[in-house]
ZAGU-469747 format. One record per residue: chain; residue number from 0; x, y, z of N, C-alpha, C, O, CB in turn. Coordinates in pm, 1 decimal. Glycine has a CB too. Example, Ala and Ser with C-alpha at 12.3 -4.5 7.8 and 13.67 -1.06 7.14 Angstrom:
<sites>
<site ch="A" i="0" n_u="1319.0" n_v="-569.0" n_w="780.0" ca_u="1230.0" ca_v="-450.0" ca_w="780.0" c_u="1320.0" c_v="-330.0" c_w="780.0" o_u="1423.6" o_v="-331.9" o_w="846.5" cb_u="1130.8" cb_v="-447.3" cb_w="904.6"/>
<site ch="A" i="1" n_u="1285.0" n_v="-225.0" n_w="708.0" ca_u="1367.0" ca_v="-106.0" ca_w="714.0" c_u="1290.0" c_v="3.0" c_w="787.0" o_u="1340.9" o_v="113.8" o_w="803.9" cb_u="1408.4" cb_v="-59.8" cb_w="572.5"/>
</sites>
This chain:
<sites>
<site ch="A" i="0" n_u="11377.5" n_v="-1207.1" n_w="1789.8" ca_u="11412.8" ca_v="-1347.9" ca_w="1776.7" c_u="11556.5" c_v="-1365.7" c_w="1824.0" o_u="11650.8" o_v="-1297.3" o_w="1784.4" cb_u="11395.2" cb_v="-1397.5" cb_w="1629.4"/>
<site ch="A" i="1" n_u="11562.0" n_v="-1444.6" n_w="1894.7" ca_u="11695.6" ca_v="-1506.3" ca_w="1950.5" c_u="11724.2" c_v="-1645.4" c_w="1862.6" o_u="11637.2" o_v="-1714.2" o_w="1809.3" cb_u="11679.2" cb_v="-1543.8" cb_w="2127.7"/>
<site ch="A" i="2" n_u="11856.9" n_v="-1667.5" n_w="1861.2" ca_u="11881.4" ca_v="-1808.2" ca_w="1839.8" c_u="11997.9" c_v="-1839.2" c_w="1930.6" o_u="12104.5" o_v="-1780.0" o_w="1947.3" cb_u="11910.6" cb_v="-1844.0" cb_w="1687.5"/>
<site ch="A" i="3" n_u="11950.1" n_v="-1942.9" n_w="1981.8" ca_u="12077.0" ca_v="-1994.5" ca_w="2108.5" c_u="12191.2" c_v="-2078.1" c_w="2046.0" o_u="12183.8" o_v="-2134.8" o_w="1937.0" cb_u="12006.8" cb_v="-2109.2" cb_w="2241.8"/>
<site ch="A" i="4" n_u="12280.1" n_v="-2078.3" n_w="2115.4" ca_u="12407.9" ca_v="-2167.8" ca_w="2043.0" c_u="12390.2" c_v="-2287.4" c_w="2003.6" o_u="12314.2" o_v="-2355.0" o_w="2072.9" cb_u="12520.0" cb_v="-2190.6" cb_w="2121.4"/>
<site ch="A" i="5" n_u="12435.7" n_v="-2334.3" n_w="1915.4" ca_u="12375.5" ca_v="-2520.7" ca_w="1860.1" c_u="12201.9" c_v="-2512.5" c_w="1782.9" o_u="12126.5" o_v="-2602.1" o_w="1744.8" cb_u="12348.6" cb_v="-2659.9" cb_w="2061.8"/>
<site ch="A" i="6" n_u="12188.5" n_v="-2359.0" n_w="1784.3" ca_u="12023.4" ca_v="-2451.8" ca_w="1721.7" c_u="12042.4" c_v="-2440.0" c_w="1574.0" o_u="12158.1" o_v="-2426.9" o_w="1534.0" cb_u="11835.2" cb_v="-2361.9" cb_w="1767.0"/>
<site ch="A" i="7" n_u="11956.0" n_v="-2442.4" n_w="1497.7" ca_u="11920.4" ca_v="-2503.0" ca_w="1354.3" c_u="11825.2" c_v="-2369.4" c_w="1296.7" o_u="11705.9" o_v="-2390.2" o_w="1318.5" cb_u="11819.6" cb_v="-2677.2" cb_w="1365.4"/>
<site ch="A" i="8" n_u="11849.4" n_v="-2250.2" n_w="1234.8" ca_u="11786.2" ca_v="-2218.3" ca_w="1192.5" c_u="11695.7" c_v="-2275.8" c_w="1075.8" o_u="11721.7" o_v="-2394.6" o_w="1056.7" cb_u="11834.9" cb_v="-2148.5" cb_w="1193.6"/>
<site ch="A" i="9" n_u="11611.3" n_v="-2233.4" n_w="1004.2" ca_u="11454.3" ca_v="-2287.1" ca_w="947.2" c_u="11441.5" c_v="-2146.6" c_w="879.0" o_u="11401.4" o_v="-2042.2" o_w="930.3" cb_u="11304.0" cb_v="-2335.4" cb_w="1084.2"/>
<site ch="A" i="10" n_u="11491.1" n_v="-2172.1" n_w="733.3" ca_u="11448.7" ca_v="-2054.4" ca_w="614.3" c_u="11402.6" c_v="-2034.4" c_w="545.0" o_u="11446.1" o_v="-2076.0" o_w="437.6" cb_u="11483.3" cb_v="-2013.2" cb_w="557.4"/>
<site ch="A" i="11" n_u="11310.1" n_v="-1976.0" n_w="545.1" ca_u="11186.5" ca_v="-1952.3" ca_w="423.0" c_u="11296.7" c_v="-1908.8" c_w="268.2" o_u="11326.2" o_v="-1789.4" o_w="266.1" cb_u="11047.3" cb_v="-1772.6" cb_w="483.9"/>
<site ch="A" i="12" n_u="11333.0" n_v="-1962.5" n_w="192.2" ca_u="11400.5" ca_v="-1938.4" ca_w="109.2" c_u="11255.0" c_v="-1841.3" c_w="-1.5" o_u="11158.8" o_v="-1900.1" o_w="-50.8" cb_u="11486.2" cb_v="-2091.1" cb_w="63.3"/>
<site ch="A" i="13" n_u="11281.7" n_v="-1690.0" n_w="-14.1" ca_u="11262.0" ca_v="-1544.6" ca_w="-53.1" c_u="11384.9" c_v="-1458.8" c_w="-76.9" o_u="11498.9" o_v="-1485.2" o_w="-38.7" cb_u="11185.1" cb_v="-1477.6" cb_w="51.5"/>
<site ch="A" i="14" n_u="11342.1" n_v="-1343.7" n_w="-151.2" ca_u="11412.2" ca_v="-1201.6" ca_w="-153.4" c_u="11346.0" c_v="-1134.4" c_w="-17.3" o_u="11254.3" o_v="-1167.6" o_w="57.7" cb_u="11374.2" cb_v="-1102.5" cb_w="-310.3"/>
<site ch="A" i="15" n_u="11434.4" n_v="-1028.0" n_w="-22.8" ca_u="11405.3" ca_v="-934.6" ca_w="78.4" c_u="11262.4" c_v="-894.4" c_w="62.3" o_u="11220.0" o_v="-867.6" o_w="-50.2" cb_u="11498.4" cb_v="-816.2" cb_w="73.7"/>
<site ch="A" i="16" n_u="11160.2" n_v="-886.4" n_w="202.2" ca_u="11071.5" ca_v="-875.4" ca_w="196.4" c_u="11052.2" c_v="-739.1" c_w="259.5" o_u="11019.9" o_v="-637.4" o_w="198.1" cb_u="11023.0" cb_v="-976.0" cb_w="228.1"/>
<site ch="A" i="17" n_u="11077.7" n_v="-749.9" n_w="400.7" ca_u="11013.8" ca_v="-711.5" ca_w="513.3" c_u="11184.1" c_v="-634.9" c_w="552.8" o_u="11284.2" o_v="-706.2" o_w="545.2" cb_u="10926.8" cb_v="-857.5" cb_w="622.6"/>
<site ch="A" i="18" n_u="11197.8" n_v="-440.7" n_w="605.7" ca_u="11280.9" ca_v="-411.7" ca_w="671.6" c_u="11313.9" c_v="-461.6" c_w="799.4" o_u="11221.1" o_v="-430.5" o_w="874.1" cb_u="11269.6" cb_v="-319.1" cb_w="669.6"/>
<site ch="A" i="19" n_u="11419.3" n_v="-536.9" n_w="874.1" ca_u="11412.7" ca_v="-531.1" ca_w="985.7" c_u="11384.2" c_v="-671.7" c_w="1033.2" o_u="11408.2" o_v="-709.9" o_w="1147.7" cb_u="11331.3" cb_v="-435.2" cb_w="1017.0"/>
<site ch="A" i="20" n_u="11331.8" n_v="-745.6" n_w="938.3" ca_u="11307.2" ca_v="-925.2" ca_w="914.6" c_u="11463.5" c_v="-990.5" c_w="902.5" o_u="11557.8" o_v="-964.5" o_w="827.7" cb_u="11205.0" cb_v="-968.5" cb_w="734.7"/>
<site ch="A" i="21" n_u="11445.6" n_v="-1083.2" n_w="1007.3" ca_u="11558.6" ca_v="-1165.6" ca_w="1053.6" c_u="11565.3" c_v="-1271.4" c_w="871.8" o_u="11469.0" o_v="-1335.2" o_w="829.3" cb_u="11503.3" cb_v="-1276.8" cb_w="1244.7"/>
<site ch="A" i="22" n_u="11703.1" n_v="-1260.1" n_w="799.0" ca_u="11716.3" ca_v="-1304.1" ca_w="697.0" c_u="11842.7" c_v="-1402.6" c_w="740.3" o_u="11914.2" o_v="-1398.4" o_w="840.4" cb_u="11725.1" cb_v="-1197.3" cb_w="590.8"/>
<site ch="A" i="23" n_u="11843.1" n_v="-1489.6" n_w="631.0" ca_u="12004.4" ca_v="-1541.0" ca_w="624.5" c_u="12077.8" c_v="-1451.7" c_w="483.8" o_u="12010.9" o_v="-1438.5" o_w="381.3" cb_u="12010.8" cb_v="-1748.0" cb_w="591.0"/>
<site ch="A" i="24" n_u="12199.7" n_v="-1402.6" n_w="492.2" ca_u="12209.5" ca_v="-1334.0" ca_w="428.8" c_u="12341.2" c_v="-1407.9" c_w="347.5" o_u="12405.1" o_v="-1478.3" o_w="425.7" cb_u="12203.6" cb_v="-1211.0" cb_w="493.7"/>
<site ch="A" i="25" n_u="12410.1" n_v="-1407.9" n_w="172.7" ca_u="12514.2" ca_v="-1476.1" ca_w="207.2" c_u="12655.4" c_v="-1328.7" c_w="120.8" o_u="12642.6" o_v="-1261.5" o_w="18.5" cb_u="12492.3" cb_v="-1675.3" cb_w="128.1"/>
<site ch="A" i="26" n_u="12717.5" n_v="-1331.6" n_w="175.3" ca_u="12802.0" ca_v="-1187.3" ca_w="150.7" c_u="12958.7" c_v="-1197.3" c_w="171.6" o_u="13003.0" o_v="-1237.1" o_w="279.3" cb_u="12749.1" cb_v="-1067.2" cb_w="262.1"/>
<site ch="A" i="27" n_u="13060.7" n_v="-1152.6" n_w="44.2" ca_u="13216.0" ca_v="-1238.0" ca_w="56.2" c_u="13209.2" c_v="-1373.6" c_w="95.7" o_u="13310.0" o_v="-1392.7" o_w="163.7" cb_u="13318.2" cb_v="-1176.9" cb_w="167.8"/>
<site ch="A" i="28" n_u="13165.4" n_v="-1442.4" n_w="91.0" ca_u="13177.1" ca_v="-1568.9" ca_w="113.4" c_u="13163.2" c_v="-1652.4" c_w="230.0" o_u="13209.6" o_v="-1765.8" o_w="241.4" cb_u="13266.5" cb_v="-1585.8" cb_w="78.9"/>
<site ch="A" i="29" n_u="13084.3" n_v="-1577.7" n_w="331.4" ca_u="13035.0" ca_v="-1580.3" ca_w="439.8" c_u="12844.6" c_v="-1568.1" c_w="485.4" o_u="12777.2" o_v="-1468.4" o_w="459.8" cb_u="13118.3" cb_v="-1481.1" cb_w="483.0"/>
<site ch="A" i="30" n_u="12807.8" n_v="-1653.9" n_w="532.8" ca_u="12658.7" ca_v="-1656.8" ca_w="549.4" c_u="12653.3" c_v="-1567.8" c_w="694.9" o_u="12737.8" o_v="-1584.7" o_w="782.8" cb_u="12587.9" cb_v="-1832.4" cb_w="557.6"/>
<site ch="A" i="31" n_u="12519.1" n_v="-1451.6" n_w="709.0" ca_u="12501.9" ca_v="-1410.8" ca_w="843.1" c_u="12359.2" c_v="-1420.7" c_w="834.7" o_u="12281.3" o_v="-1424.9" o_w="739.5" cb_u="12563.7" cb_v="-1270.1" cb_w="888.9"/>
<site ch="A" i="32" n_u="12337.6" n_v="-1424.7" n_w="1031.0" ca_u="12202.4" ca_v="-1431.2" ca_w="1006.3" c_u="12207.4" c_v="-1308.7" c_w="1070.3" o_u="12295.9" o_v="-1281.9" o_w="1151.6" cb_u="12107.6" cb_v="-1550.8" cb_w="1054.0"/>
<site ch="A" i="33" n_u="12081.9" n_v="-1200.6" n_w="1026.5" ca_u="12106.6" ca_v="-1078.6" ca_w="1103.9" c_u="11950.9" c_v="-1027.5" c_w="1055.8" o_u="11880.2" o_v="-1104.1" o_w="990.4" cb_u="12261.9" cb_v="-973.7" cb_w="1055.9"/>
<site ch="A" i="34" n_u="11903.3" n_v="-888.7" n_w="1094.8" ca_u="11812.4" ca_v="-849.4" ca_w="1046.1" c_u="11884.2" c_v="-738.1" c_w="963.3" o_u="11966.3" o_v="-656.3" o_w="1004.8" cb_u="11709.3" cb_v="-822.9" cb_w="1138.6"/>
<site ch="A" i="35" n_u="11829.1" n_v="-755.2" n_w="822.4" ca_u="11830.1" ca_v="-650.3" ca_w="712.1" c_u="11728.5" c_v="-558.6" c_w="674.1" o_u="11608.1" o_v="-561.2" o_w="648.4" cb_u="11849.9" cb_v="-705.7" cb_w="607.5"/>
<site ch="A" i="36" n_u="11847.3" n_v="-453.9" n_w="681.6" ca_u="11757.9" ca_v="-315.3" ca_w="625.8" c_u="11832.9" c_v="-269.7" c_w="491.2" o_u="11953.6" o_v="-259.8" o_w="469.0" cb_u="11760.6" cb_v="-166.7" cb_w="751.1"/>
<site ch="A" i="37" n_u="11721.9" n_v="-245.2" n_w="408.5" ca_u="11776.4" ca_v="-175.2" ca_w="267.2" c_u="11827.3" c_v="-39.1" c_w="253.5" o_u="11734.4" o_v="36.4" o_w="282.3" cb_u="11673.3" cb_v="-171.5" cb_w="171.8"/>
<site ch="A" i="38" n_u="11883.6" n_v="-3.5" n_w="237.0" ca_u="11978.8" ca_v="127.1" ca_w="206.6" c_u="11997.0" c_v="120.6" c_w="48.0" o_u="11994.6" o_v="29.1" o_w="-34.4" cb_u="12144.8" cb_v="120.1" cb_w="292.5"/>
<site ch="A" i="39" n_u="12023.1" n_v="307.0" n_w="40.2" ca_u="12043.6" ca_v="311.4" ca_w="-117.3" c_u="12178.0" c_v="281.6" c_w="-220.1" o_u="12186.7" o_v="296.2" o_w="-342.0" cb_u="12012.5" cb_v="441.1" cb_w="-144.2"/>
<site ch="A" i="40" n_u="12276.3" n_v="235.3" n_w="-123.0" ca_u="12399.6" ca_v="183.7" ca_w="-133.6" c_u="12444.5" c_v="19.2" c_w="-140.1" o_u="12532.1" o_v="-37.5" o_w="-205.4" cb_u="12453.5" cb_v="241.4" cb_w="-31.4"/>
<site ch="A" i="41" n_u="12323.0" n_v="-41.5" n_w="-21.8" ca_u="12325.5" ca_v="-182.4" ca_w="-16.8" c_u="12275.2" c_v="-173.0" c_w="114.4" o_u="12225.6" o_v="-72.6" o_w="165.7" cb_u="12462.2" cb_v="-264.1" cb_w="-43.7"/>
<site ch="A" i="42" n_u="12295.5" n_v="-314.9" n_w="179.7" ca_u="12278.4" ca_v="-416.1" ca_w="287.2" c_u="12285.1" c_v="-348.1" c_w="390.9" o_u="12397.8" o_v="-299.3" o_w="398.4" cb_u="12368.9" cb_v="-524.9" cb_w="295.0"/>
<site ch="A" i="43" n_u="12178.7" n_v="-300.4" n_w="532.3" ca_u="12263.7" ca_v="-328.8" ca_w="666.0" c_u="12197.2" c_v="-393.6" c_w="732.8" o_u="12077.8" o_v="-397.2" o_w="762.5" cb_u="12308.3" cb_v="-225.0" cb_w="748.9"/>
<site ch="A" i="44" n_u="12293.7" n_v="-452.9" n_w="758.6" ca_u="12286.3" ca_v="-569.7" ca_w="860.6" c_u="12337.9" c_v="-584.2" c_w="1004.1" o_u="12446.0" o_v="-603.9" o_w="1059.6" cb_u="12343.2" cb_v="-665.1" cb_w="805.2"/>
<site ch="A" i="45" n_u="12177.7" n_v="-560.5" n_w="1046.5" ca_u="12218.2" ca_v="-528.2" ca_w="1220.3" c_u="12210.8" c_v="-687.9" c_w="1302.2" o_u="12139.5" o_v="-781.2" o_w="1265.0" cb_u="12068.0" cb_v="-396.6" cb_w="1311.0"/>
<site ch="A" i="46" n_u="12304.2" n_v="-689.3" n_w="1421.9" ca_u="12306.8" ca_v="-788.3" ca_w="1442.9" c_u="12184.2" c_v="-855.5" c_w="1570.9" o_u="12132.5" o_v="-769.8" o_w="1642.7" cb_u="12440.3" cb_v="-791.3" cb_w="1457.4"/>
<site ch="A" i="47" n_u="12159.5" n_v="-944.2" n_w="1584.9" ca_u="12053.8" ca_v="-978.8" ca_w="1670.2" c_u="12150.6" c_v="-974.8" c_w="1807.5" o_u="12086.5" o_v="-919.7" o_w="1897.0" cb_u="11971.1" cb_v="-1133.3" cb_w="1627.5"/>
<site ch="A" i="48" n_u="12248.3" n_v="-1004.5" n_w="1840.9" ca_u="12336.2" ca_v="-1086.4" ca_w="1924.7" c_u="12455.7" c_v="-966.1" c_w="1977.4" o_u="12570.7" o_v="-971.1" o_w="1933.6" cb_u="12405.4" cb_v="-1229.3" cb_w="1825.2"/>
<site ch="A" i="49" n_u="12419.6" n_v="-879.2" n_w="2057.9" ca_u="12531.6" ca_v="-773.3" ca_w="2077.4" c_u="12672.5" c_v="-778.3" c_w="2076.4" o_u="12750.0" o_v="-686.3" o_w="2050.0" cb_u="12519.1" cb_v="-727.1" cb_w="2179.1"/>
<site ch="A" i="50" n_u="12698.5" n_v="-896.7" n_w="2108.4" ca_u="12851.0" ca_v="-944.8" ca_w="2066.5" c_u="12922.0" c_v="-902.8" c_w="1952.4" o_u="13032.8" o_v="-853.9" o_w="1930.5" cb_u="12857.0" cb_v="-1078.9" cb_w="2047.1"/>
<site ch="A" i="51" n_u="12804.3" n_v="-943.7" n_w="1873.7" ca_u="12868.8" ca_v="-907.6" ca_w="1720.1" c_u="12852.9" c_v="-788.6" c_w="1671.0" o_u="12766.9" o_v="-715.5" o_w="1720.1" cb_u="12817.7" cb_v="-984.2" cb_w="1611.2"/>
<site ch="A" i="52" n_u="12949.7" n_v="-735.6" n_w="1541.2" ca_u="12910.7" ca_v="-572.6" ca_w="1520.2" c_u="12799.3" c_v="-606.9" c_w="1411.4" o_u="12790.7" o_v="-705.8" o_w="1338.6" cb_u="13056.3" cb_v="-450.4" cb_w="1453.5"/>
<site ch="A" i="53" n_u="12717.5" n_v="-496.5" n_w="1422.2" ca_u="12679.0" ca_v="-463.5" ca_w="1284.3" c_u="12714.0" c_v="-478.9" c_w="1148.0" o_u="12835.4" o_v="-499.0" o_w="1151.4" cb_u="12676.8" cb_v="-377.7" cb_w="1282.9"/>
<site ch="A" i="54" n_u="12670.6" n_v="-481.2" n_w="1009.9" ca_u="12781.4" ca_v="-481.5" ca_w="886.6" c_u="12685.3" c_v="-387.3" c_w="836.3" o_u="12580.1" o_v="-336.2" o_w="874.9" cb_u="12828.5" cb_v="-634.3" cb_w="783.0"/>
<site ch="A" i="55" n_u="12789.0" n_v="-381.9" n_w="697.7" ca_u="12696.7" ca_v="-313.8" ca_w="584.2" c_u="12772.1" c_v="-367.0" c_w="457.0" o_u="12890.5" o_v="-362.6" o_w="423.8" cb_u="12689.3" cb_v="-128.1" cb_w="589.8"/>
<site ch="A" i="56" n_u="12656.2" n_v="-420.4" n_w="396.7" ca_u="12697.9" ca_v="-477.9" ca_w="260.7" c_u="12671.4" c_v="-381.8" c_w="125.4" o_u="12562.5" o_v="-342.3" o_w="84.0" cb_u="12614.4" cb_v="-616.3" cb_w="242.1"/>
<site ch="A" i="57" n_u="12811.8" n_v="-355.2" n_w="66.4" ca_u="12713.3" ca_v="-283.1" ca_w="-67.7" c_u="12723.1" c_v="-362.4" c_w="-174.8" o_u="12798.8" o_v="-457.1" o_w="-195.9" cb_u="12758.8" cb_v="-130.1" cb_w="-127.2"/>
<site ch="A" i="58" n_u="12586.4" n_v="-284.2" n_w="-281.7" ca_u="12532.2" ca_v="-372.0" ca_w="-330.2" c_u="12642.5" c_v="-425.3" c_w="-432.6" o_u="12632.7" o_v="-537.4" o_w="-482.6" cb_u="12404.3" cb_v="-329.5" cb_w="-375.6"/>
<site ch="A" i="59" n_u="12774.4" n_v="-317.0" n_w="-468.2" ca_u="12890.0" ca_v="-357.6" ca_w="-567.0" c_u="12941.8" c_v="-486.8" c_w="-497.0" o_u="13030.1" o_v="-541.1" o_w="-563.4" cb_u="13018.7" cb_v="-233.8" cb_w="-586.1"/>
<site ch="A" i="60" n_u="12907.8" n_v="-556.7" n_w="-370.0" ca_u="12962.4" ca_v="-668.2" ca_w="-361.7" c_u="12888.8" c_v="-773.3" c_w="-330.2" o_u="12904.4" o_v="-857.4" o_w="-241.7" cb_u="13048.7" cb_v="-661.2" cb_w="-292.8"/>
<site ch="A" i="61" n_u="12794.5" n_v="-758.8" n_w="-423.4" ca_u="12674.4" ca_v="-863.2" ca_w="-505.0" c_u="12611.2" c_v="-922.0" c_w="-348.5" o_u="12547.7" o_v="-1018.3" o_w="-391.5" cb_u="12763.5" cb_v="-1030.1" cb_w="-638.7"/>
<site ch="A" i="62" n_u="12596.1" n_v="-923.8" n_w="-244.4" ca_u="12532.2" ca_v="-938.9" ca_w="-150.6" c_u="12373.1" c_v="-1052.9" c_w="-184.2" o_u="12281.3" o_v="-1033.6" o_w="-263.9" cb_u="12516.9" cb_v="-786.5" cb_w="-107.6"/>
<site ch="A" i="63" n_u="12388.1" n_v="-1130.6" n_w="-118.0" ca_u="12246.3" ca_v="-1215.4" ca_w="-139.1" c_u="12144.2" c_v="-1258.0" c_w="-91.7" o_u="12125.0" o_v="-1378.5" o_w="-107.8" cb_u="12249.6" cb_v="-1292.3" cb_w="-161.4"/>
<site ch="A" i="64" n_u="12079.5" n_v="-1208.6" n_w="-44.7" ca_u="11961.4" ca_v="-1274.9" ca_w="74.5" c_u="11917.8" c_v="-1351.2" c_w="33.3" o_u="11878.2" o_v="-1338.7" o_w="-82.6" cb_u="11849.0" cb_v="-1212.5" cb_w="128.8"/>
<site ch="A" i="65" n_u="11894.4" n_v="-1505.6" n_w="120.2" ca_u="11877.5" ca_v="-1636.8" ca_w="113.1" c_u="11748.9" c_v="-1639.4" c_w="129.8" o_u="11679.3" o_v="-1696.7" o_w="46.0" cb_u="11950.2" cb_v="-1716.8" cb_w="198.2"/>
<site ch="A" i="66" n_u="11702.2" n_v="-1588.7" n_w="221.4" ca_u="11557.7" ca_v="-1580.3" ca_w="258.0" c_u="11537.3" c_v="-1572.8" c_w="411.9" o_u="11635.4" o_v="-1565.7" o_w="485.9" cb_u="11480.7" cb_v="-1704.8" cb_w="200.8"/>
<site ch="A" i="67" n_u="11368.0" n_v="-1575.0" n_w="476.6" ca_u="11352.3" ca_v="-1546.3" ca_w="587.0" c_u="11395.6" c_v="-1634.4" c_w="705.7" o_u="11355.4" o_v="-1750.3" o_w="696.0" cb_u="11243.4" cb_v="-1521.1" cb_w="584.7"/>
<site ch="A" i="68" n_u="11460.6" n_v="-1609.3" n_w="803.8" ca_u="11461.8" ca_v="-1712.4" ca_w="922.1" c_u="11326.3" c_v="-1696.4" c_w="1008.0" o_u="11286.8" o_v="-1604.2" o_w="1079.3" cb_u="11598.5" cb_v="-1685.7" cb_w="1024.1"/>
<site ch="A" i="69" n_u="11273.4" n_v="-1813.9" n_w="976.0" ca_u="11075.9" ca_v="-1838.4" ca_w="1043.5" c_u="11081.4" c_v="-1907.5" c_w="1157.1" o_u="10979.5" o_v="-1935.5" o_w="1220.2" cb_u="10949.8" cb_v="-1947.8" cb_w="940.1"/>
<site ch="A" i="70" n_u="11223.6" n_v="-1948.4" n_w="1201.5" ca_u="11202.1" ca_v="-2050.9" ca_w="1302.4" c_u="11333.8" c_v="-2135.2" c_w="1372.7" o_u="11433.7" o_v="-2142.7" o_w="1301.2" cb_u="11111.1" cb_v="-2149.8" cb_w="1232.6"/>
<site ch="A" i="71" n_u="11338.8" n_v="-2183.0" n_w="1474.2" ca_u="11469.1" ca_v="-2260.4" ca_w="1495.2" c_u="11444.9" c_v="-2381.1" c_w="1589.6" o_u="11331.4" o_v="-2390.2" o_w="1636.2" cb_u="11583.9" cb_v="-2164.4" cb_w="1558.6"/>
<site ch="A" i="72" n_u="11541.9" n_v="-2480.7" n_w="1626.0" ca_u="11538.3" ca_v="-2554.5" ca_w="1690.6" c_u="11652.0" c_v="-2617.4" c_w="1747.8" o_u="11739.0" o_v="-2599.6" o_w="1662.5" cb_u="11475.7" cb_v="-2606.4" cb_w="1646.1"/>
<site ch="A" i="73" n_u="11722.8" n_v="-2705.6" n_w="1879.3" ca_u="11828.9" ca_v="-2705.7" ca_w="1893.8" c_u="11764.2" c_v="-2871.9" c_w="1852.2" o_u="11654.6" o_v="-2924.5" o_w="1871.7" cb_u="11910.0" cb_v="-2636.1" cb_w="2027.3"/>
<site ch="A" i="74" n_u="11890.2" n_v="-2918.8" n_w="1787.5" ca_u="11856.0" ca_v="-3041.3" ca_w="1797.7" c_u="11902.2" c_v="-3144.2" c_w="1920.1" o_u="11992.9" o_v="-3117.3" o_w="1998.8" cb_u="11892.7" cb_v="-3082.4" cb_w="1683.8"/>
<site ch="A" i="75" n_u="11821.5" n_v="-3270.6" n_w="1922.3" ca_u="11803.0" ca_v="-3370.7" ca_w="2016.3" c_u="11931.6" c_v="-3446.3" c_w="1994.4" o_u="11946.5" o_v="-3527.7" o_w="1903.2" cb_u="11668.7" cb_v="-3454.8" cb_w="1998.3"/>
<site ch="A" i="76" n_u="12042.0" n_v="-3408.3" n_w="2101.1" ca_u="12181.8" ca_v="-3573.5" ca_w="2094.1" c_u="12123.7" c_v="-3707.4" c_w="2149.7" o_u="12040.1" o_v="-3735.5" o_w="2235.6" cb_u="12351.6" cb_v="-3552.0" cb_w="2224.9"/>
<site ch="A" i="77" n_u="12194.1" n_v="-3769.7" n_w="2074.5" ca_u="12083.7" ca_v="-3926.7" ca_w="2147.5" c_u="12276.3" c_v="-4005.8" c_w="2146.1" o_u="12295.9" o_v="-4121.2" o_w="2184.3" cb_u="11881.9" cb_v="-4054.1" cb_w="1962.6"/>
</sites>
């Protein structure tokens, strides 16, 4: 899954389901969208978008998955 600049992600608001499932994640006080994998420490969070690095969240810093990203859209300027 790609998301292009300006679109609107669409979140199935869940816990972690699925390894490797594109989540919104929310962590220090910052939301990412990335795909998460569980580790026995916490969060990693690889990025869809090579630009960006990778993270890893542990779980001592209460880390939250929002739920699944199912979908996107750019919206229409009128």
């Amino acid at each position: 899954m790609t998301l292009p600049h300006g679109s609107i992600a669409l979140i199935k608001e869940n816990d972690f389901d699925y390894a490797g499932a594109v989540y919104a994640v929310v962590w220090n006080g910052k939301t990412y969208i990335k795909k998460v994998y569980r580790e026995e420490d916490g969060l990693r969070l690889v990025s869809i978008n090579k630009k960006y690095k990778d993270l890893f969240a542990p779980f001592d810093d209460e880390p939250r998955v929002i739920g699944m990203v199912v979908g996107h859209f750019i919206p229409i300027v009128r």
